[in-house]
C-alpha positions, 0 to 999 in steps of 0.5 A: 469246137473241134477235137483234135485227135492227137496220135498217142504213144503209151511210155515204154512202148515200141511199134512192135509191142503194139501199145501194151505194157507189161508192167501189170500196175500200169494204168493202160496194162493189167492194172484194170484186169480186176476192175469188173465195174469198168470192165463191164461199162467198157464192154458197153461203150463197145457195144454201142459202137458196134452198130455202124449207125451209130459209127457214123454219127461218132465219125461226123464229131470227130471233125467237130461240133454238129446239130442233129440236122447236120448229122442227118443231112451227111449220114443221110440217117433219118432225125428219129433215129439220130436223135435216138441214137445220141441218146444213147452215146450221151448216156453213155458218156460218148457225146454231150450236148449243148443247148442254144436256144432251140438248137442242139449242138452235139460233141465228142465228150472228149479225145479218146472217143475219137481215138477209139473210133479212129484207131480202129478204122485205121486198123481195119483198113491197114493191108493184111499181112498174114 
């Protein structure tokens, strides 16, 4: 199963307002200033993903589905810290698994944890024009 990472455009938006609406009841603007509990839980995804470890792992689902020792094998990641890691980003709702057998097959819960990595790379690799 793979993720097809799909470019997103939020409506009312252009290439210069770089996605934010100004609308303060949009679901992607102001809207979610007050939700502290997402807030909080949105603050952990990112903290999670400041690790690059953990980077690497989430990189290697965008392009699909893996087990533990395929991630092992392209991260070069020892299996204990893996294993620890995807742990972690299942308990946060990052990944999930599925069971075959013995084996432990890994995924991306879905396409914004792909966009949320990806479009970060993206930005950090663009030239700076300062």
């Amino acid at each position: 199963m793979t993720h097809p990472v799909r470019t997103h455009t939020h409506p009312g938006t252009d290439s210069h307002s770089h996605g934010v609406e100004e609308s303060s009841g949009s679901a992607d603007g102001l809207g979610h200033v007050d939700d502290l509990a997402a807030i909080e839980r949105t603050a952990e995804v990112f903290k999670a993903l400041a690790t690059p470890s953990r980077l690497r792992i989430l990189l290697v689902l965008s392009h699909g589905q893996s087990t533990v020792t395929n991630i092992v094998d392209i991260t070069g990641l020892s299996q204990p810290l893996v294993s620890q890691h995807l742990k972690l980003l299942r308990g946060l709702h990052l990944v999930s698994v599925q069971r075959l057998g013995r084996e432990a097959i890994y995924s991306l819960m879905d396409d914004h944890v792909a966009h949320i990595i990806l479009d970060a790379m993206a930005h950090t690799t663009e030239p700076f024009e300062g």
